[in-house]
TIVEX-813056 format. One line per 2 residues: for each residue x, y, z of N, C-alpha, C. Coordinates in steps of 0.001 Angstrom, whole numbers, always signed. Last residue first. Layout:
# residues N
X/Y/Z/X/Y/Z/X/Y/Z; ...
END
This chain:
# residues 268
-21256/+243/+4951/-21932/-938/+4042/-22535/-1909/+4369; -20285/+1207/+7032/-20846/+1877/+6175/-22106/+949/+5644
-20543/+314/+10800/-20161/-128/+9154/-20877/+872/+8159; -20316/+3019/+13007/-20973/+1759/+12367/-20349/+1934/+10699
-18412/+3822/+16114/-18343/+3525/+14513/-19748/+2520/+14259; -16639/+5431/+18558/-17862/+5192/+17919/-17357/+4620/+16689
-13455/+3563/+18453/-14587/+4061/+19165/-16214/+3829/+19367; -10614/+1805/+18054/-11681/+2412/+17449/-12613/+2422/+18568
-7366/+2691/+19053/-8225/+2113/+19009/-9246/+2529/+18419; -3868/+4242/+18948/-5261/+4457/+18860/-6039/+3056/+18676
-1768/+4080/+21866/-2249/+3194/+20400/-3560/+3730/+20518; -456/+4997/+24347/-735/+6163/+23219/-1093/+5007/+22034
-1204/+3386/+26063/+515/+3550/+25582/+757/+4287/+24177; -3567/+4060/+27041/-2925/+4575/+27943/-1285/+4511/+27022
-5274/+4651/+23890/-5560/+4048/+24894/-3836/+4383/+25976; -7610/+6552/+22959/-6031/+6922/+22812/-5946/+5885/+24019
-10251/+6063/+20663/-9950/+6268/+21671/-7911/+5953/+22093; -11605/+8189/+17969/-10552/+7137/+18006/-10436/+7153/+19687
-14600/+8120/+16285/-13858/+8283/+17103/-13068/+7648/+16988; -17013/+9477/+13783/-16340/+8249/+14035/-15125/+8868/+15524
-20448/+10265/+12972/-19344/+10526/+14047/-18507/+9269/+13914; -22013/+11220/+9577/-21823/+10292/+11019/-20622/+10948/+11563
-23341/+12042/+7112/-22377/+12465/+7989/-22189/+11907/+8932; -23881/+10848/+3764/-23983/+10353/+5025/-23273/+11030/+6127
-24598/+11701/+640/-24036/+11764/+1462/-24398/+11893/+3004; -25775/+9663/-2297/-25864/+10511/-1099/-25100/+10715/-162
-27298/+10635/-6290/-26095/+10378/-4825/-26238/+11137/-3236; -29449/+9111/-7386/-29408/+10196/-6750/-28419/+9987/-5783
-30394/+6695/-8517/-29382/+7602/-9464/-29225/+8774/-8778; -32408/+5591/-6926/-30815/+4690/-7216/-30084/+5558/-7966
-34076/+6418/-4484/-33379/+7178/-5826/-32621/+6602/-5996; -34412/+3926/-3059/-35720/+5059/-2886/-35307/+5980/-4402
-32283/+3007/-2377/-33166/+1598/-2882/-34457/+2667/-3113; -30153/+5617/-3895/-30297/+4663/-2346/-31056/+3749/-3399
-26471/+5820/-4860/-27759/+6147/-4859/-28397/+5614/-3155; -23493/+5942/-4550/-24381/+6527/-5745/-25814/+6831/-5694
-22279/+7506/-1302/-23254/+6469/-2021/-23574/+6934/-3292; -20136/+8001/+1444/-20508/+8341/+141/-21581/+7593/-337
-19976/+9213/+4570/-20130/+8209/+3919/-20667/+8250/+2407; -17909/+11389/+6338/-18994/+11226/+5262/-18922/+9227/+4176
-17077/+11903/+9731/-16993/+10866/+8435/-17916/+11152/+7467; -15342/+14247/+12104/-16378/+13511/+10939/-16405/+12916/+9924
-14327/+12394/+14821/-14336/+12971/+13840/-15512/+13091/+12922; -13332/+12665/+18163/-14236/+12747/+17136/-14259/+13372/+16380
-10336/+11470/+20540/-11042/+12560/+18973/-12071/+11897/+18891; -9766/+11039/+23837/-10966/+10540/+22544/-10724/+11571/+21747
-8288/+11843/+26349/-7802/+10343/+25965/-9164/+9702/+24622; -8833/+14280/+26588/-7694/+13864/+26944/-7176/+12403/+25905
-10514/+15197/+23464/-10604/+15296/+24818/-9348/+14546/+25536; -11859/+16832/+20819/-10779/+16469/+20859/-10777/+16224/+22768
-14266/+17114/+18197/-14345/+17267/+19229/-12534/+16433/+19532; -14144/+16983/+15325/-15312/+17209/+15973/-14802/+17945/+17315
-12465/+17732/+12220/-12121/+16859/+13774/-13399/+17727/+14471; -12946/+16028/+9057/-12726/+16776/+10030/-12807/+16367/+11609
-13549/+14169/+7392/-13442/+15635/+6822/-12820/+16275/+7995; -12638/+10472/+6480/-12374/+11841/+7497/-12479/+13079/+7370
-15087/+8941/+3885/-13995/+10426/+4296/-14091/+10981/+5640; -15571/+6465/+2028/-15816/+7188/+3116/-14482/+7876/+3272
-17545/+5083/-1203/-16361/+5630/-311/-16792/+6148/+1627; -19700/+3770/-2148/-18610/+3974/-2900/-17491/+4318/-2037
-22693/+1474/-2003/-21699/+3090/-1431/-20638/+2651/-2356; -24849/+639/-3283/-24700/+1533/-3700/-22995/+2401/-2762
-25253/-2014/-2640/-24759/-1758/-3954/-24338/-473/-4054; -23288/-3025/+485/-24487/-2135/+285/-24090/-1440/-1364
-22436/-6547/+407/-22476/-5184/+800/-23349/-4325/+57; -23820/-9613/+1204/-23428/-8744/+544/-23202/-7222/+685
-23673/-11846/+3824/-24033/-10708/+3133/-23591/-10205/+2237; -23333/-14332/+6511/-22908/-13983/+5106/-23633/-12967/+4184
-23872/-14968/+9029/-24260/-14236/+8771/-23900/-13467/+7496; -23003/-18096/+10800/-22668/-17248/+9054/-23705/-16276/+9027
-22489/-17513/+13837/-23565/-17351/+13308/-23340/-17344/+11858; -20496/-19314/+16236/-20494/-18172/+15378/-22244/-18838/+14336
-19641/-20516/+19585/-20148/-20864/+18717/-20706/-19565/+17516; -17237/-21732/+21784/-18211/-20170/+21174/-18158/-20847/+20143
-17264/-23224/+24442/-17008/-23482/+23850/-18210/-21972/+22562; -17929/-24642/+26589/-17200/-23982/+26952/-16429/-23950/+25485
-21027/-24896/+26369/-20731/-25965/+26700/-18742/-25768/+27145; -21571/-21693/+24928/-22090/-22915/+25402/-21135/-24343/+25228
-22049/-18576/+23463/-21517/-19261/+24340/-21781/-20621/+25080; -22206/-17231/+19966/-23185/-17729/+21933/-22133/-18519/+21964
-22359/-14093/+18118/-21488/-15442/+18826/-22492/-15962/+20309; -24221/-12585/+17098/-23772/-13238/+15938/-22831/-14400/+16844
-25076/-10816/+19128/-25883/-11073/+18006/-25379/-11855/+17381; -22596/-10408/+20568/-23847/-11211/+20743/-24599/-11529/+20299
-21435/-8103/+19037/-21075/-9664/+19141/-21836/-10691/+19474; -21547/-5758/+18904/-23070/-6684/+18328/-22353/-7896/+18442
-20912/-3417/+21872/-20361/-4209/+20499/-21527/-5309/+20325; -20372/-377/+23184/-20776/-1749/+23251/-20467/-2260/+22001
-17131/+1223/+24050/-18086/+1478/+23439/-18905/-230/+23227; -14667/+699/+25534/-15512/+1441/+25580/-16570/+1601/+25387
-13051/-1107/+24195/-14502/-1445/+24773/-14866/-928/+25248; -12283/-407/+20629/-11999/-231/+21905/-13392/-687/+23137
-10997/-2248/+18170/-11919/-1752/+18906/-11901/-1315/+20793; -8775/-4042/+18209/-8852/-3058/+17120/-9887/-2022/+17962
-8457/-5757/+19869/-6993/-5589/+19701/-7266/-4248/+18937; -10954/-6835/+20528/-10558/-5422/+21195/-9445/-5107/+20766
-11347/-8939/+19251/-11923/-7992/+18318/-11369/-6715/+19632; -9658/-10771/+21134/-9327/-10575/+19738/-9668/-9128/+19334
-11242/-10195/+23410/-10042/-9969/+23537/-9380/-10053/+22042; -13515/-11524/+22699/-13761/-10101/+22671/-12502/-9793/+22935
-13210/-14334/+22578/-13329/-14040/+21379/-12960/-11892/+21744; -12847/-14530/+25434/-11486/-14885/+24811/-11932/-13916/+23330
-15078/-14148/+26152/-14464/-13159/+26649/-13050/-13259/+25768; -16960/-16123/+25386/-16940/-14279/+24938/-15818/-13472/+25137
-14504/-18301/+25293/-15299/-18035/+25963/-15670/-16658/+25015; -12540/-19819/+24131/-13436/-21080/+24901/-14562/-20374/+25362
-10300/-19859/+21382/-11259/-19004/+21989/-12298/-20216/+22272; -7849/-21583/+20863/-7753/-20605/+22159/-8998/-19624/+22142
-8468/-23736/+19450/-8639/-23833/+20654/-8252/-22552/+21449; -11204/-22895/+16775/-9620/-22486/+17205/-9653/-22558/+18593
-13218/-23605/+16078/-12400/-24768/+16164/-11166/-23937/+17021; -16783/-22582/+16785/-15424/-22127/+16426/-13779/-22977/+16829
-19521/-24063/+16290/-18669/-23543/+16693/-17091/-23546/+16577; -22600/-22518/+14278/-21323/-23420/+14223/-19891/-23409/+15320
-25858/-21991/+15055/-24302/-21040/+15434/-23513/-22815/+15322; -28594/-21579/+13474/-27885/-22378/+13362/-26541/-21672/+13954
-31988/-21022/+13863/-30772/-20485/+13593/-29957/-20996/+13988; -34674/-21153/+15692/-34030/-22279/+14840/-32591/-21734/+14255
-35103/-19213/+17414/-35416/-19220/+16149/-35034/-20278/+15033; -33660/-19877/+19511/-35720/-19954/+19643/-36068/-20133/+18510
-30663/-21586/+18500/-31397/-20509/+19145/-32971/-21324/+19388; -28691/-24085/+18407/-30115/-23502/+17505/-30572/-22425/+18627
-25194/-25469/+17460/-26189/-25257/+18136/-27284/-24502/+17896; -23045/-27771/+16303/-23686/-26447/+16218/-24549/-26254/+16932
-20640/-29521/+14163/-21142/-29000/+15558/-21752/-27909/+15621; -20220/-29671/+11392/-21219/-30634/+11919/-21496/-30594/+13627
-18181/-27416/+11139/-19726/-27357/+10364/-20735/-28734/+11013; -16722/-25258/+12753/-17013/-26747/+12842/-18406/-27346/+11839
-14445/-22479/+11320/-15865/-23569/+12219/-15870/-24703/+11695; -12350/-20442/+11535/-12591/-21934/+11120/-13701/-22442/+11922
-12568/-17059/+12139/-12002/-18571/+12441/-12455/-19516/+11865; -13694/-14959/+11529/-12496/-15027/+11148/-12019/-16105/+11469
-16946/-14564/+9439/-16209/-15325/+10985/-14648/-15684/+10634; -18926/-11933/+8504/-18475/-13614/+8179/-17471/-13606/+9607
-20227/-10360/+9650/-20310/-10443/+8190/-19888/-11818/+8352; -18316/-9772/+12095/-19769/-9605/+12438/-20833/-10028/+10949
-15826/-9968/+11649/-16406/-10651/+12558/-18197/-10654/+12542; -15374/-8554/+9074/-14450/-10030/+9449/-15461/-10776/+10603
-16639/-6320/+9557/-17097/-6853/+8672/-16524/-8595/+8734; -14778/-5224/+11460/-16039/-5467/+11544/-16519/-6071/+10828
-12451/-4918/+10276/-11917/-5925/+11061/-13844/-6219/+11042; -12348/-3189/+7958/-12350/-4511/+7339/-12375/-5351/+8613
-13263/-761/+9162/-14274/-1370/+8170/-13981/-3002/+7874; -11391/-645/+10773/-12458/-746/+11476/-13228/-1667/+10788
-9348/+377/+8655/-8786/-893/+9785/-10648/-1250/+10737; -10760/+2580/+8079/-10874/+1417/+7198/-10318/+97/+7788
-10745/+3827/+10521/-11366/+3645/+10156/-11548/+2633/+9116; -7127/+4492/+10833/-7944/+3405/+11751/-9299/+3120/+10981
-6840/+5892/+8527/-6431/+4647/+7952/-7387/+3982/+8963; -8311/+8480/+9186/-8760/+7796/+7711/-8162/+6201/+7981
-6760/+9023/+11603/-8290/+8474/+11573/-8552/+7502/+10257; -4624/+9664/+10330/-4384/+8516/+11240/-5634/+7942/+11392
-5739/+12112/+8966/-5200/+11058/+8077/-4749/+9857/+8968; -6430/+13555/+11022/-7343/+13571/+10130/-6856/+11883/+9332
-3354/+13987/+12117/-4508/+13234/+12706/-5802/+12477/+12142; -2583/+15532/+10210/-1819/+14118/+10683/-2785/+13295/+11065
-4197/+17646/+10139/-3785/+17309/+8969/-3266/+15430/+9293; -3804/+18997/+12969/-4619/+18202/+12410/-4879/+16897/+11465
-178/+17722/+14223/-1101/+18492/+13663/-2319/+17979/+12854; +1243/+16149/+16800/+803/+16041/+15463/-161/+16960/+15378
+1302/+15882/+19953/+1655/+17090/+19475/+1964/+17233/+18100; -342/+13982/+20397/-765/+14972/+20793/-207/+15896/+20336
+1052/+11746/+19685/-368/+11838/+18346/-782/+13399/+19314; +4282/+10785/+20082/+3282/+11532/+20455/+2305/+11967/+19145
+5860/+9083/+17505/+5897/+10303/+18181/+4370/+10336/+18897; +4943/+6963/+16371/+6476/+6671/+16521/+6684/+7881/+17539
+1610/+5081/+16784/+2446/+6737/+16400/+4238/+6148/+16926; -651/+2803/+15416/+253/+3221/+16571/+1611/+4240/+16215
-3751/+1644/+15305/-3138/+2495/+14914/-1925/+2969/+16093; -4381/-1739/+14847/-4632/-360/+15263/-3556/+576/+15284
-4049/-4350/+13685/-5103/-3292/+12863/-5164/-1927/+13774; -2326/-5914/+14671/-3711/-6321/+14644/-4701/-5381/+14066
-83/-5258/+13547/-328/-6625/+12874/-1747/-6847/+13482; -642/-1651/+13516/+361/-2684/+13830/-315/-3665/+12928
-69/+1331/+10778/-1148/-240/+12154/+27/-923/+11981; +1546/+4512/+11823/+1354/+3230/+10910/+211/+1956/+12010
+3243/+7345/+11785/+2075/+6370/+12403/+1727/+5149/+11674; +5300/+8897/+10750/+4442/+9412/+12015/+3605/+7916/+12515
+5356/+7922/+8170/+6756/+7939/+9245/+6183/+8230/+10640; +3135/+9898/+6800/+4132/+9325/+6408/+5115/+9115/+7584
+1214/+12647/+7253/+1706/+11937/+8312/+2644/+10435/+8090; +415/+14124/+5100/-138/+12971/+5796/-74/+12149/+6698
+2494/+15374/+4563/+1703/+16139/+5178/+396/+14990/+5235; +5845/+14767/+5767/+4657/+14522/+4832/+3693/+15170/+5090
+7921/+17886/+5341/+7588/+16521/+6041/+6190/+15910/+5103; +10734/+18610/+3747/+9543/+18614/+3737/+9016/+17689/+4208
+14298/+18393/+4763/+12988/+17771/+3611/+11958/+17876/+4308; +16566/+21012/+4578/+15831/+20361/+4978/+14582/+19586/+4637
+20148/+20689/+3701/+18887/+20865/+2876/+17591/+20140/+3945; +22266/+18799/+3933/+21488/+19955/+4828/+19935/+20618/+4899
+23324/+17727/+2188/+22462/+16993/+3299/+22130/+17506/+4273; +23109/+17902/-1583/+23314/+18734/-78/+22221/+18406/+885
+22248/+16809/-3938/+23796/+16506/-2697/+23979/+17390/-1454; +20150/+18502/-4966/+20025/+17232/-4495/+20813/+15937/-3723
+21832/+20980/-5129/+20399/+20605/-4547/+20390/+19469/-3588; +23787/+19749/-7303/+24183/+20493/-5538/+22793/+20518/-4660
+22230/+18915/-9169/+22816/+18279/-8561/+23383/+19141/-6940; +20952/+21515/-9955/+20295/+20125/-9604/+21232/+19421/-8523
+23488/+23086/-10608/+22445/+23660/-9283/+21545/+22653/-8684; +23974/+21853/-12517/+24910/+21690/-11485/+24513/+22105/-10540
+22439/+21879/-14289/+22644/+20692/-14066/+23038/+21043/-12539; +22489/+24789/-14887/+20761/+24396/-14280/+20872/+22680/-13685
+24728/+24967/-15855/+24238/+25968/-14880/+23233/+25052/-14250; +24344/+23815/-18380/+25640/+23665/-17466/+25066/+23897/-16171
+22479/+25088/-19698/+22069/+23962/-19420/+23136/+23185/-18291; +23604/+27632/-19913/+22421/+27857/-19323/+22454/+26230/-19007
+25372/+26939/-21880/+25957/+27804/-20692/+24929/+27247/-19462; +24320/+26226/-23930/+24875/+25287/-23229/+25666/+25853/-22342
+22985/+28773/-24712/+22131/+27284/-24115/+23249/+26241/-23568; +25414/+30164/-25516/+24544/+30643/-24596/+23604/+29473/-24002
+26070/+29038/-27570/+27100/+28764/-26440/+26396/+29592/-25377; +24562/+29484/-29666/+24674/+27657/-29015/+25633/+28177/-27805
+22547/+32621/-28558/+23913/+31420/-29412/+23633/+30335/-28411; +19595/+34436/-29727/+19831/+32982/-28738/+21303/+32457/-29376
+17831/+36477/-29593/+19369/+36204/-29819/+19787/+35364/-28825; +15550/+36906/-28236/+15030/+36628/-29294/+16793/+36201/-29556
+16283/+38544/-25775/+15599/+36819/-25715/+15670/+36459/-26751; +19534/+40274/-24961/+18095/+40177/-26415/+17248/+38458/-26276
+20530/+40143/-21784/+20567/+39225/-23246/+19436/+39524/-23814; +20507/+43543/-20246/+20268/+42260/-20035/+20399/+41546/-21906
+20539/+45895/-20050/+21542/+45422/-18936/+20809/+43692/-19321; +19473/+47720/-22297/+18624/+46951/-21243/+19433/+45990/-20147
+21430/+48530/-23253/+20236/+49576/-23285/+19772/+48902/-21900; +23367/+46096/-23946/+24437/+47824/-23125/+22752/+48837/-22601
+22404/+44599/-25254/+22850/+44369/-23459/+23345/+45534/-22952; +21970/+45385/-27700/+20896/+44937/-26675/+21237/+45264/-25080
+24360/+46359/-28505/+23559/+47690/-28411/+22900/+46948/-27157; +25499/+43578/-28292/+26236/+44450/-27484/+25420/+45753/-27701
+23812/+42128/-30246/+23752/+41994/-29034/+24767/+42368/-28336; +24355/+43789/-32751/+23016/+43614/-32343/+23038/+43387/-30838
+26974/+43827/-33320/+26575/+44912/-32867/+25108/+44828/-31920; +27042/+40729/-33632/+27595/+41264/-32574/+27243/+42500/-31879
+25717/+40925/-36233/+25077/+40317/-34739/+25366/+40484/-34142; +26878/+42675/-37737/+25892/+43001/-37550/+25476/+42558/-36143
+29641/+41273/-37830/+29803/+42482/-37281/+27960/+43233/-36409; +28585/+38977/-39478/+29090/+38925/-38198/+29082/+40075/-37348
+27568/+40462/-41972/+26809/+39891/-40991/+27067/+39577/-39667; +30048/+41630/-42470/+29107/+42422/-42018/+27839/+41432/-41784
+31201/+39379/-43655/+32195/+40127/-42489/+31005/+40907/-41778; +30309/+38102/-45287/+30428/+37611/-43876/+30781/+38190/-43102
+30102/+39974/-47259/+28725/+40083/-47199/+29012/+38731/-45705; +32853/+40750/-47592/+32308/+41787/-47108/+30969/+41271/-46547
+33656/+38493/-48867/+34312/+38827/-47865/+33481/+39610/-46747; +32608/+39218/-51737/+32200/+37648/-50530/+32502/+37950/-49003
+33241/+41560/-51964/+32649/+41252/-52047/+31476/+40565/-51247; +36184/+41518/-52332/+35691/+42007/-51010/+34154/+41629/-51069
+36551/+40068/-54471/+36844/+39179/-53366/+36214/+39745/-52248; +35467/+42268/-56378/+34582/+40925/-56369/+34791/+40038/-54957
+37280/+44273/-55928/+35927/+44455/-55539/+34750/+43278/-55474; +39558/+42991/-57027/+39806/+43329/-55543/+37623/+43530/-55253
+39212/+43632/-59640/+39112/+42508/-58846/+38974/+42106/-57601; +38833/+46304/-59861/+37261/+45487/-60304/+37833/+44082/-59722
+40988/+48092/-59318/+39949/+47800/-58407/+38500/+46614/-58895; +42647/+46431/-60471/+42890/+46250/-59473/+41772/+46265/-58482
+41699/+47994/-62871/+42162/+46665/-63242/+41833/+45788/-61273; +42306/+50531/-61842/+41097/+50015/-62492/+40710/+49045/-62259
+44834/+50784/-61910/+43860/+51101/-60659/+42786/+50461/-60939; +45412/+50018/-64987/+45862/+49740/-63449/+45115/+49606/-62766
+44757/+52406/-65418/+43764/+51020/-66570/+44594/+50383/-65175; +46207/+54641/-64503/+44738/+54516/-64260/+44204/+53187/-64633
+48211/+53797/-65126/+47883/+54160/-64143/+46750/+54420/-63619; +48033/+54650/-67911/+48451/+53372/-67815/+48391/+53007/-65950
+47191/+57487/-68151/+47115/+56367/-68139/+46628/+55235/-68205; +49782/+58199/-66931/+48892/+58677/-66223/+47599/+57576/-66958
+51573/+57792/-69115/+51848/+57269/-68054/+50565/+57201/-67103; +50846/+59151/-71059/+50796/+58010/-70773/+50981/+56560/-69679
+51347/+61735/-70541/+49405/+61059/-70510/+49596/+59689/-70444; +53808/+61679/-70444/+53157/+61880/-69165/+51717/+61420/-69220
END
């Protein structure tokens, strides 16, 4: 019977020192797995929500599934309403002579629109003024010309369809409105039936840099006024002292709703 008992024991023994090495390995995956699981089923059961710090691969590519397909339905759904511009994009654009003309009513556009219809007429101002009154948008005659009191030299202008002030001022009104007077005279005469231009060739002013619609002045059936700041690095008094210029610019609304230009002088 001892012997049996044992031989029953060197057995058990036997059995358990091997068995204890396989559980071993066994044991040190089994209870890590068991661990993480426990970890994020305590997490989510306390706080109703995923441990941040316990991140699985099948959790990010859950999340990245998710965030595609919400893109895409977003961006396929033609319901979805789009944000208008807030510059007025689609609202207004120049025609081919430089003035400003709306697809909608400019009366029932919001500031913001307006502010930014001014900004473009204005630089449509800057480059048409400077075209006529700076240099001469037509072709002259350089060996025809005529002399003021002052000896000053006007070349006249080849293009047969301007014969008079009046032809030339029908150009520069396509942009300007005539409302307001204009220095044409200073720079075009009239004679023999036939307009004659001044090169009044210049350089612009070294110092500006910009100009800005800030705001709306005044608003009346058929005129805005706005305000313009004219920028500058310096003057010819402080060349390193920047300045700012406030002037009035206008737009006049002429009867088929096209804006025109108003008040204005050249910056530069």
């Amino acid at each position: 019977m001892k012997k049996i008992l044992a031989a029953t024991a060197a057995v058990m023994l036997c059995l358990s020192a091997g068995c204890g090495k396989k559980t071993s390995k066994a044991s040190d995956k089994d209870t890590g797995e068991v661990t993480s699981a426990s970890a994020e089923i305590t997490t989510e059961a306390i706080t109703g929500e995923p441990d941040p710090l316990f991140v699985t691969t099948s959790a990010v590519q859950t999340t990245t599934s998710v965030s595609v397909k919400t893109t895409t339905t977003t961006a396929a759904n033609p319901e979805k309403p789009v944000q208008p511009d807030p510059l007025g994009g689609g609202v207004f654009k120049l025609n081919e002579d430089g003035a400003v003309v709306f697809s909608e009513d400019s009366a029932a556009q919001d500031d913001t629109v307006l502010i930014s219809a001014a900004q473009t007429l204005f630089e449509s101002a800057c480059r048409t003024e400077w075209k006529y009154t700076v240099g001469c948008p037509y072709e002259l005659d350089p060996a025809d010309y005529v002399e003021n009191e002052f000896g000053w030299q006007y070349h006249r202008i080849k293009n047969d369809s301007i014969k008079s002030m009046d032809d030339l001022r029908a150009d520069y009104n396509k942009v300007f409105s005539s409302r307001y007077p204009d220095q044409l005279s200073d720079i075009y005469v009239e004679e023999n039936g036939s307009v004659y231009a001044m090169e009044a060739a210049r350089g612009r002013d070294l110092y500006y840099t910009d100009s800005r619609i800030t705001g709306i002045k005044s608003k009346n059936d058929d005129e805005i006024t706005f305000t313009v700041e004219n920028n500058y690095t310096g003057s010819d008094f402080e060349p390193d002292t920047p300045v700012t210029k406030s002037e009035e610019f206008s737009v006049i609304i002429e009867s088929d709703g096209t804006w025109k230009v108003g008040q204005f002088r050249l910056p530069y």
